[in-house]
PDB file of N, CA, C, O and CB in Angstrom:
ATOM      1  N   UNK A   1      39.522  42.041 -16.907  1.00  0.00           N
ATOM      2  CA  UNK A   1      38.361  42.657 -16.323  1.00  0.00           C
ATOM      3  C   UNK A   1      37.594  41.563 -15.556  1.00  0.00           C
ATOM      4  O   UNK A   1      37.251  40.613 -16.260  1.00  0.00           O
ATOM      5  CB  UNK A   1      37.470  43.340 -17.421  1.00  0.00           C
ATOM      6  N   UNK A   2      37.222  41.502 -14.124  1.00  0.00           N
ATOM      7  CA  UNK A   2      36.653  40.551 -13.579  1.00  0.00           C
ATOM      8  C   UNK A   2      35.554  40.987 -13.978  1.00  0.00           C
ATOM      9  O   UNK A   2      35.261  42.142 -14.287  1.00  0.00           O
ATOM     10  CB  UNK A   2      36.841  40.255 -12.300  1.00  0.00           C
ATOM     11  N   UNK A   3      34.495  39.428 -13.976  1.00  0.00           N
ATOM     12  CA  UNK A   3      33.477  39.426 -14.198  1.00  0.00           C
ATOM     13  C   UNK A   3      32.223  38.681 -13.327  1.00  0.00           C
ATOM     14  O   UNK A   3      32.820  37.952 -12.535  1.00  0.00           O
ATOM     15  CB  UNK A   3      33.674  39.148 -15.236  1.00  0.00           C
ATOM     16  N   UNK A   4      31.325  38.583 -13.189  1.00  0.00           N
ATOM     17  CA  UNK A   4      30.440  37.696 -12.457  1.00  0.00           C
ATOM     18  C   UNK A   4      29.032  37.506 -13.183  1.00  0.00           C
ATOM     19  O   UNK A   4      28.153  38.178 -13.724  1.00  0.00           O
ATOM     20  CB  UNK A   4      30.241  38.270 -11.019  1.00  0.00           C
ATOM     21  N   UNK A   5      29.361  36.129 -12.857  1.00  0.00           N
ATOM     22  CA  UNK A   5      27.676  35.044 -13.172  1.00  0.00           C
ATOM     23  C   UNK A   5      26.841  35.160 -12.551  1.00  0.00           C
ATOM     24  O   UNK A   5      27.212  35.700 -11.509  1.00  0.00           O
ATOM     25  CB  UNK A   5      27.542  33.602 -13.044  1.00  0.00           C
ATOM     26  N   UNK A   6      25.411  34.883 -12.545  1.00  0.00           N
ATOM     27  CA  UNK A   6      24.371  34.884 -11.574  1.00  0.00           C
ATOM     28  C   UNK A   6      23.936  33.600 -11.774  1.00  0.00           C
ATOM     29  O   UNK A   6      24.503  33.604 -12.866  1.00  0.00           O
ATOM     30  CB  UNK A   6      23.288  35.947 -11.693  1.00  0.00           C
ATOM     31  N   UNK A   7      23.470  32.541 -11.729  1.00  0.00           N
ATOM     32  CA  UNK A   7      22.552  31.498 -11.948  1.00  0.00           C
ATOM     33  C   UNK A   7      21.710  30.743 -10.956  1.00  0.00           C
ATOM     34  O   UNK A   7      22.375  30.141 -10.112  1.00  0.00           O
ATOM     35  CB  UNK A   7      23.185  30.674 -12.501  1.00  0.00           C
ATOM     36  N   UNK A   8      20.333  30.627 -10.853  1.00  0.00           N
ATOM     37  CA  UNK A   8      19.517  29.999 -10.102  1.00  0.00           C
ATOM     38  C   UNK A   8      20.045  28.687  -9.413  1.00  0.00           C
ATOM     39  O   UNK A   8      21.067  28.165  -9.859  1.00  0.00           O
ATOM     40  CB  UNK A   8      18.447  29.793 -10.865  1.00  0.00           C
ATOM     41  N   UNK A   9      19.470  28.211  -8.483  1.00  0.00           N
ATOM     42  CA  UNK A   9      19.736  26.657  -8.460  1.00  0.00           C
ATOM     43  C   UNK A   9      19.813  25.821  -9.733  1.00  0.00           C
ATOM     44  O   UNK A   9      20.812  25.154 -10.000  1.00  0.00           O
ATOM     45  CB  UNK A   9      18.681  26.029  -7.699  1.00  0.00           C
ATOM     46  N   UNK A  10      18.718  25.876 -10.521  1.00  0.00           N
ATOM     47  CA  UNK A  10      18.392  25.358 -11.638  1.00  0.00           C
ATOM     48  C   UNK A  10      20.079  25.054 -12.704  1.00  0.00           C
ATOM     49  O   UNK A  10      20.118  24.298 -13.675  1.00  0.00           O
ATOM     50  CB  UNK A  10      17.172  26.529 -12.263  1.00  0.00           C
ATOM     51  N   UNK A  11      20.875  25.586 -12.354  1.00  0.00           N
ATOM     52  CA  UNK A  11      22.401  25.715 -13.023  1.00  0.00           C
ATOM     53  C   UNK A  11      23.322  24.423 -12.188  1.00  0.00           C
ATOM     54  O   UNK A  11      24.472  24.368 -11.754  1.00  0.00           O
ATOM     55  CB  UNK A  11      23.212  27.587 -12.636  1.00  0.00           C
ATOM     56  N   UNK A  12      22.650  23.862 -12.208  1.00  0.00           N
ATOM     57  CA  UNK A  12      23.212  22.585 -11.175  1.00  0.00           C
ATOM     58  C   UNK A  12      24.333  21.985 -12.094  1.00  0.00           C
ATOM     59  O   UNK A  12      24.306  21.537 -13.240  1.00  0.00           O
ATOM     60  CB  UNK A  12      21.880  21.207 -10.727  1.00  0.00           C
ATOM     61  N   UNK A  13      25.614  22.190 -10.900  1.00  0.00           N
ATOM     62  CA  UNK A  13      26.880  22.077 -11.980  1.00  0.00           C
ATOM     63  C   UNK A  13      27.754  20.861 -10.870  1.00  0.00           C
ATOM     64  O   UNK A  13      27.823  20.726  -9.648  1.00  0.00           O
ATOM     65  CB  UNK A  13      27.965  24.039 -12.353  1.00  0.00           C
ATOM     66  N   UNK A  14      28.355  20.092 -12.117  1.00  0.00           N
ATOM     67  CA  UNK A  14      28.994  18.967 -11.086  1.00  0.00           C
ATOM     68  C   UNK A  14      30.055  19.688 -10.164  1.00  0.00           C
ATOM     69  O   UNK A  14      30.311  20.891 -10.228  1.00  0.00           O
ATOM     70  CB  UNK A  14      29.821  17.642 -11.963  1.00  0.00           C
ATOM     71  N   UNK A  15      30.597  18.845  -9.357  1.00  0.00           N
ATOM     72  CA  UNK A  15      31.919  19.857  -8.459  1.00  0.00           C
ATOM     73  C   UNK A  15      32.881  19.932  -9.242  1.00  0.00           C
ATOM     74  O   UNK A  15      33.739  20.742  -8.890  1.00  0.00           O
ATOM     75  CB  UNK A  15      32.650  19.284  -7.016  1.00  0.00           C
ATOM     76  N   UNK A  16      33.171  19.096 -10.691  1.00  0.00           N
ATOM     77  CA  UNK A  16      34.323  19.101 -10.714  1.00  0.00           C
ATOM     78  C   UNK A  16      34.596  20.376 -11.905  1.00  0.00           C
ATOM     79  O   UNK A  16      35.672  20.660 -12.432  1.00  0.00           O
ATOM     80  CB  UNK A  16      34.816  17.618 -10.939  1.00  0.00           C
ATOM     81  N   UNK A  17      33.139  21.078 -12.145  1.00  0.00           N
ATOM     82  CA  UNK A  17      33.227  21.842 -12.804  1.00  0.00           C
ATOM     83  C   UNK A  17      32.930  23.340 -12.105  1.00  0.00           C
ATOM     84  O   UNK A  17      32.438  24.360 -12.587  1.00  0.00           O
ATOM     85  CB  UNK A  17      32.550  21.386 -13.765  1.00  0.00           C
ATOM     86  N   UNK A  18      33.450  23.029 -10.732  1.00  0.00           N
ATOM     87  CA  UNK A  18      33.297  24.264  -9.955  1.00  0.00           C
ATOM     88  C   UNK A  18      34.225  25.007  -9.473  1.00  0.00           C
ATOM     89  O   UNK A  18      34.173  26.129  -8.968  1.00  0.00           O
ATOM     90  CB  UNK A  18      32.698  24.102  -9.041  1.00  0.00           C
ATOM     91  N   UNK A  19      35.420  24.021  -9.739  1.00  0.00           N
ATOM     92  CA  UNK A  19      36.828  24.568  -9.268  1.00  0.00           C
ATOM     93  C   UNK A  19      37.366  25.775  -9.838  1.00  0.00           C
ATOM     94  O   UNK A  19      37.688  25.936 -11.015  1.00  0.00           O
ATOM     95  CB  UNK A  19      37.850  23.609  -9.510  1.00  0.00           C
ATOM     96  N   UNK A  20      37.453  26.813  -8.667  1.00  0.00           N
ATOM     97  CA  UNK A  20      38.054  27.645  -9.024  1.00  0.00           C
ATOM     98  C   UNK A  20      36.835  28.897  -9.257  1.00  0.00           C
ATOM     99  O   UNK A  20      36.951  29.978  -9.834  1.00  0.00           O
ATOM    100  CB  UNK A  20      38.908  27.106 -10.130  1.00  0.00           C
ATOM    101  N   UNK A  21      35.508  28.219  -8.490  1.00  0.00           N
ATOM    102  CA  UNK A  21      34.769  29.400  -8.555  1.00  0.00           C
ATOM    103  C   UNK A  21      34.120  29.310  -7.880  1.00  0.00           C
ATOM    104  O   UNK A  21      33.672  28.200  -7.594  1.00  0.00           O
ATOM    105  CB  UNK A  21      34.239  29.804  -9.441  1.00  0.00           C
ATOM    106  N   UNK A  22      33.635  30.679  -7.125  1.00  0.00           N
ATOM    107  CA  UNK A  22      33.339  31.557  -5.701  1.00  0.00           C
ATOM    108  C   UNK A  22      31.516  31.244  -5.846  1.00  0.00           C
ATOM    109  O   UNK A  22      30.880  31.864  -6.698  1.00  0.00           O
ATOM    110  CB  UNK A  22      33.971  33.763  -5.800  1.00  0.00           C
ATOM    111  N   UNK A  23      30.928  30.386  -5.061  1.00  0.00           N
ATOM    112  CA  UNK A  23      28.959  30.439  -5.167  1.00  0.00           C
ATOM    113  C   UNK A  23      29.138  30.910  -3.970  1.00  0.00           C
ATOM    114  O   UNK A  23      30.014  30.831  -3.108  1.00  0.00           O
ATOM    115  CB  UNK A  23      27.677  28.851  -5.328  1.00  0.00           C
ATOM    116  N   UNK A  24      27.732  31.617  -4.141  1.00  0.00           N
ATOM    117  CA  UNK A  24      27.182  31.967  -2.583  1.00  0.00           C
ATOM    118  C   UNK A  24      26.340  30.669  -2.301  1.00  0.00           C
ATOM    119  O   UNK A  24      26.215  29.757  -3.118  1.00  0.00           O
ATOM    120  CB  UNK A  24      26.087  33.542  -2.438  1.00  0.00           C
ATOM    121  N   UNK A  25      25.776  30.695  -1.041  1.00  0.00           N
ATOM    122  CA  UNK A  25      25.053  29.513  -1.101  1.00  0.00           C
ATOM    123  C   UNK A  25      23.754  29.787  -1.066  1.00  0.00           C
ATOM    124  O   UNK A  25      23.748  30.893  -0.524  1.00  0.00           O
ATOM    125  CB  UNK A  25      25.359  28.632  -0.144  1.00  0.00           C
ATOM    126  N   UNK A  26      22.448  29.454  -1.329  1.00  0.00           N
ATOM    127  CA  UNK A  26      21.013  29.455  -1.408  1.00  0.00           C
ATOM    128  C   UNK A  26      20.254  28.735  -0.315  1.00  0.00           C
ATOM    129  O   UNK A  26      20.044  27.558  -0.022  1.00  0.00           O
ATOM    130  CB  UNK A  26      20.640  28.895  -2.646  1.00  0.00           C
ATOM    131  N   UNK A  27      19.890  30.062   0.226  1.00  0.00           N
ATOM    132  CA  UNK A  27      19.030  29.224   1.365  1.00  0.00           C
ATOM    133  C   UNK A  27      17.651  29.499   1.330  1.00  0.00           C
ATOM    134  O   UNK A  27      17.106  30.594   1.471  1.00  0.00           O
ATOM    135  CB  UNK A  27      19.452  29.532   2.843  1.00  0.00           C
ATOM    136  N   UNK A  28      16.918  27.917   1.037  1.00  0.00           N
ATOM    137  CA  UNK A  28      15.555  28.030   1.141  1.00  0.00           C
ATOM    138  C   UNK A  28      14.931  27.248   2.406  1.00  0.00           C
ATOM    139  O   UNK A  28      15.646  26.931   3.358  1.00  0.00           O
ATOM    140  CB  UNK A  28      14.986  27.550  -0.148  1.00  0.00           C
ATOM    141  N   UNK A  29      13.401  26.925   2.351  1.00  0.00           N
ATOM    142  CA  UNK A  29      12.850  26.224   3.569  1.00  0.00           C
ATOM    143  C   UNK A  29      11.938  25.502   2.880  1.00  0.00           C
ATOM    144  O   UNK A  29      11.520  25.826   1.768  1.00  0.00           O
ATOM    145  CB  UNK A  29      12.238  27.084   4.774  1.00  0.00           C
ATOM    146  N   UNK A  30      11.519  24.282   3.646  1.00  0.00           N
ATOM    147  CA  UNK A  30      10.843  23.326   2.503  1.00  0.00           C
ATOM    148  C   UNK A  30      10.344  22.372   3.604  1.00  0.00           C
ATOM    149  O   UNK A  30      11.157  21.605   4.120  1.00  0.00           O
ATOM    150  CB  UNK A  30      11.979  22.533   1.162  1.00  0.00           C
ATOM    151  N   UNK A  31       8.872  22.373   4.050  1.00  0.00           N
ATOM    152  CA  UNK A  31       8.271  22.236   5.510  1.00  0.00           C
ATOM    153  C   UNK A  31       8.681  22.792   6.435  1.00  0.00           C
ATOM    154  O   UNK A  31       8.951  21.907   7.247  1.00  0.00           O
ATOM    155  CB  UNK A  31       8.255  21.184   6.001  1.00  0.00           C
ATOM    156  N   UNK A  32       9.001  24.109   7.011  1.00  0.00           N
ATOM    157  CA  UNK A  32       9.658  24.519   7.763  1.00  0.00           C
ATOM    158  C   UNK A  32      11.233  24.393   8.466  1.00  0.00           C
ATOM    159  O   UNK A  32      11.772  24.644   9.544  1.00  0.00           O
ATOM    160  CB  UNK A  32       8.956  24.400   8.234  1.00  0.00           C
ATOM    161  N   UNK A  33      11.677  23.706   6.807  1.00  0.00           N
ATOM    162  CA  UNK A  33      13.038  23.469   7.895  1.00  0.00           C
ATOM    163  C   UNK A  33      13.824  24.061   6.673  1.00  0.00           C
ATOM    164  O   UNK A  33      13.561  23.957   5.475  1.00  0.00           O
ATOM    165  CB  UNK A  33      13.594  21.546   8.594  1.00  0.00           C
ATOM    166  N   UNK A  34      14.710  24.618   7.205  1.00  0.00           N
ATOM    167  CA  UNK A  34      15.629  25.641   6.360  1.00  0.00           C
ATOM    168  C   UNK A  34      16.962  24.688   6.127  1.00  0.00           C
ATOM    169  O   UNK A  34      17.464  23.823   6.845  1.00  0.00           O
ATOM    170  CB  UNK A  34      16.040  27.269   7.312  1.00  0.00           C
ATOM    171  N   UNK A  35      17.304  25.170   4.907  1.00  0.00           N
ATOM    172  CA  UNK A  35      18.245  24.200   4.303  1.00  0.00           C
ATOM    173  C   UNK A  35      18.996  24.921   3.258  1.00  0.00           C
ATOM    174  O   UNK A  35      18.382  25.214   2.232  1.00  0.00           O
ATOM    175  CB  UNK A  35      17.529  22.951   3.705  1.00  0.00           C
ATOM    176  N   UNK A  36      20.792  25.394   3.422  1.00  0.00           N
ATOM    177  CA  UNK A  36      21.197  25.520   2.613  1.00  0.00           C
ATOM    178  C   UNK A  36      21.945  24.750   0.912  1.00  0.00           C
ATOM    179  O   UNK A  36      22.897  23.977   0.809  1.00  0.00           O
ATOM    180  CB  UNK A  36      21.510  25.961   3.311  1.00  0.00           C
ATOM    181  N   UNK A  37      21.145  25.291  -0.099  1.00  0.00           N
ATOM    182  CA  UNK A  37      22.056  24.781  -1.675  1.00  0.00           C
ATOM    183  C   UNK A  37      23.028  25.280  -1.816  1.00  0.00           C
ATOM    184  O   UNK A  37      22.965  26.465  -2.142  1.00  0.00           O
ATOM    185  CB  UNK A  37      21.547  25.039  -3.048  1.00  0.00           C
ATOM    186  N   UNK A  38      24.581  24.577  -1.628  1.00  0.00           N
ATOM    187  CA  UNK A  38      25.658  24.525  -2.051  1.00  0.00           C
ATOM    188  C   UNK A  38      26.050  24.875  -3.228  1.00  0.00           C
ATOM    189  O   UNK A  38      26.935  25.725  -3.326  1.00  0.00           O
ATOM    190  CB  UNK A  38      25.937  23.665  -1.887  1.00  0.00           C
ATOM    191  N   UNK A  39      25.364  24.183  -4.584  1.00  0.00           N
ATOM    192  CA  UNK A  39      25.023  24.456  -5.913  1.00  0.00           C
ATOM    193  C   UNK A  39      25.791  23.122  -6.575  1.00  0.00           C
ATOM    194  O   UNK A  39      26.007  23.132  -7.787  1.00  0.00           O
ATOM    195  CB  UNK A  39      25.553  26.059  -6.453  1.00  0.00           C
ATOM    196  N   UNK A  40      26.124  22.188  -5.913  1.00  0.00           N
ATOM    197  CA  UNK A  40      27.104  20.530  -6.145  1.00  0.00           C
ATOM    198  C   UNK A  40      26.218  19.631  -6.520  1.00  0.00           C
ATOM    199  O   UNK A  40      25.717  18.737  -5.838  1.00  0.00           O
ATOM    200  CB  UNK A  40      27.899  19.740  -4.704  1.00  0.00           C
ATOM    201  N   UNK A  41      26.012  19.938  -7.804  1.00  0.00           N
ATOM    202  CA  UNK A  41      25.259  18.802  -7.943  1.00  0.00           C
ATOM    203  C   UNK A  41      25.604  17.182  -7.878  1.00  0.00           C
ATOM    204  O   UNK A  41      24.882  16.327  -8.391  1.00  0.00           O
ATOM    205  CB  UNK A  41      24.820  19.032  -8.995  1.00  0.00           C
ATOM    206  N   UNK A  42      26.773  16.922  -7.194  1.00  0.00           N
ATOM    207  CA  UNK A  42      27.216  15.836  -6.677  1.00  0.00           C
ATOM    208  C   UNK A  42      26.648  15.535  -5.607  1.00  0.00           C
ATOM    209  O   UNK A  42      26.394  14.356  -5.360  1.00  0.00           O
ATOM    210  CB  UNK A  42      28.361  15.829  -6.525  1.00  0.00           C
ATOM    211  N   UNK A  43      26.278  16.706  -4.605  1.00  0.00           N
ATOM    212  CA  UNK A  43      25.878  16.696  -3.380  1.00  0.00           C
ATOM    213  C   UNK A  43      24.536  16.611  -3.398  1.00  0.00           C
ATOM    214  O   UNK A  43      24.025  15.982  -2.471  1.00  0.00           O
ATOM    215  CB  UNK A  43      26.317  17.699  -2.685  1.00  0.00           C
ATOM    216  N   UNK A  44      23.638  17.212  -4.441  1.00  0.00           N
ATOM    217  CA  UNK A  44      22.364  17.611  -4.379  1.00  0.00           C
ATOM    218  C   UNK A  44      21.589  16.425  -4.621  1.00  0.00           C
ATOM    219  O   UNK A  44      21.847  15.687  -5.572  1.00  0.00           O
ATOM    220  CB  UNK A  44      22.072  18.686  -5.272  1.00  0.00           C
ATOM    221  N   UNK A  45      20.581  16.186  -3.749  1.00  0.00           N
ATOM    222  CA  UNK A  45      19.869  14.888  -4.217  1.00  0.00           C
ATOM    223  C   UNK A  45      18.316  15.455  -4.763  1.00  0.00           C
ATOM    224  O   UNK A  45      17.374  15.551  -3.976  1.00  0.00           O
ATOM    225  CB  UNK A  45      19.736  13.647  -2.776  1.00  0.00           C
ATOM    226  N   UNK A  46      18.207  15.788  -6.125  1.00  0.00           N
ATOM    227  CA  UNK A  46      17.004  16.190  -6.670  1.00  0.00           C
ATOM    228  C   UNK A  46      16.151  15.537  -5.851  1.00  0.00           C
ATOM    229  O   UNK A  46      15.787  15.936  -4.746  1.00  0.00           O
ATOM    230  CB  UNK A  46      16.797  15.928  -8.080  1.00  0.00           C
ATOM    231  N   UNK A  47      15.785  14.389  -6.464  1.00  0.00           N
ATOM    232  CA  UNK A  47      14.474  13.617  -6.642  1.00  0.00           C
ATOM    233  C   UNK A  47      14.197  13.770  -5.167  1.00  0.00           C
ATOM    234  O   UNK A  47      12.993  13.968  -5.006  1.00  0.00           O
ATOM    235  CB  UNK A  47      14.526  11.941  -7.299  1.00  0.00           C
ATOM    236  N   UNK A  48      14.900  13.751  -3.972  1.00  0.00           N
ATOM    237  CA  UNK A  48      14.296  13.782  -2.874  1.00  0.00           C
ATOM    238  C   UNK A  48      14.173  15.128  -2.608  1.00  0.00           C
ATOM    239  O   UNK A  48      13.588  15.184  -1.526  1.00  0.00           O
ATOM    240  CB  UNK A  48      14.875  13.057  -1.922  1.00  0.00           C
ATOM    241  N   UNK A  49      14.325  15.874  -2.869  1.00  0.00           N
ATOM    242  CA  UNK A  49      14.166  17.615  -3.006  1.00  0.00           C
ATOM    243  C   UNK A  49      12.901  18.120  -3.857  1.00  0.00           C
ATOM    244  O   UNK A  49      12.399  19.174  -3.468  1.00  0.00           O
ATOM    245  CB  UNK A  49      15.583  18.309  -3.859  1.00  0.00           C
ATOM    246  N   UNK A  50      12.432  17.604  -4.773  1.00  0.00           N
ATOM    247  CA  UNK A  50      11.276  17.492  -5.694  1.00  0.00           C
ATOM    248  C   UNK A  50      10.189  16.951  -4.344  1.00  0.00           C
ATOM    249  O   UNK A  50       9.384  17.615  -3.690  1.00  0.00           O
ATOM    250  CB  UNK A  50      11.586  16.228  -7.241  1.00  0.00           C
ATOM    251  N   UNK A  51      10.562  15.441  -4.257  1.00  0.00           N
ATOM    252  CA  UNK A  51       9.477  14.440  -3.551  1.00  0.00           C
ATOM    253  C   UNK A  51       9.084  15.546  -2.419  1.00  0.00           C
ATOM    254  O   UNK A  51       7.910  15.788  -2.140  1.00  0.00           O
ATOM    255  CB  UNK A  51      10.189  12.720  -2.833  1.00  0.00           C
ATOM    256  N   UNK A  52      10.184  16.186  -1.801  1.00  0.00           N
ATOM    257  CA  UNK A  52       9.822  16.897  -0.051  1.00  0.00           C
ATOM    258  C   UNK A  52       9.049  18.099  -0.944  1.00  0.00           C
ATOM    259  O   UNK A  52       8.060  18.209  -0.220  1.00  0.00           O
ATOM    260  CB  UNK A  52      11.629  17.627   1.359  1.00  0.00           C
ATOM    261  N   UNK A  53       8.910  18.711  -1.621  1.00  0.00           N
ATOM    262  CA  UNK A  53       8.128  19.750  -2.529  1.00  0.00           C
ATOM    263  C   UNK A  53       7.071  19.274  -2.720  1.00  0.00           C
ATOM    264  O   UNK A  53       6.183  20.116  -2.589  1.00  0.00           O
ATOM    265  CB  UNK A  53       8.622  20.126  -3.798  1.00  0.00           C
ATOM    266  N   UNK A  54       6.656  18.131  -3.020  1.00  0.00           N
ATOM    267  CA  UNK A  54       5.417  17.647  -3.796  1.00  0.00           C
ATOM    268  C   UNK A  54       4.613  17.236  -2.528  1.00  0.00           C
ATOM    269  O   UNK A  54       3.410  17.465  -2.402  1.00  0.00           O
ATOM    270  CB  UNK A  54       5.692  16.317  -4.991  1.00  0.00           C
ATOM    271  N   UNK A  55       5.383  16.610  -1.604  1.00  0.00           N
ATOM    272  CA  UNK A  55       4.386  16.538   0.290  1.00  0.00           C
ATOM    273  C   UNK A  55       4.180  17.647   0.884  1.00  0.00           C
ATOM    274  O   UNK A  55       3.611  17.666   1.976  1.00  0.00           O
ATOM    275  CB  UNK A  55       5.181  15.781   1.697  1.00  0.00           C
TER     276      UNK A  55
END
């Protein structure tokens, strides 16, 4: 029986624990500039994603 997950950004999963499964990607804007989340948290650089939130 297929099944499907939902999880926020907040589910920040390494890549190597992604293999073999289908994300949509998340697109937000953050000073006016639009930017899609992959959901890689290999790729994802928090702290500068926080910092551009907090300016």
């Amino acid at each position: 029986m297929p099944f499907a997950v939902f999880a926020d950004g907040t589910a920040n999963l390494p890549g190597k624990m992604l293999e073999g499964i289908t994300l949509l990607p998340c697109n937000y804007v953050v000073d006016g500039k639009p930017e899609i989340y992959q959901g890689d948290l290999d790729l994802f650089d928090g702290h500068a994603y926080y910092e551009r939130l907090r300016s």
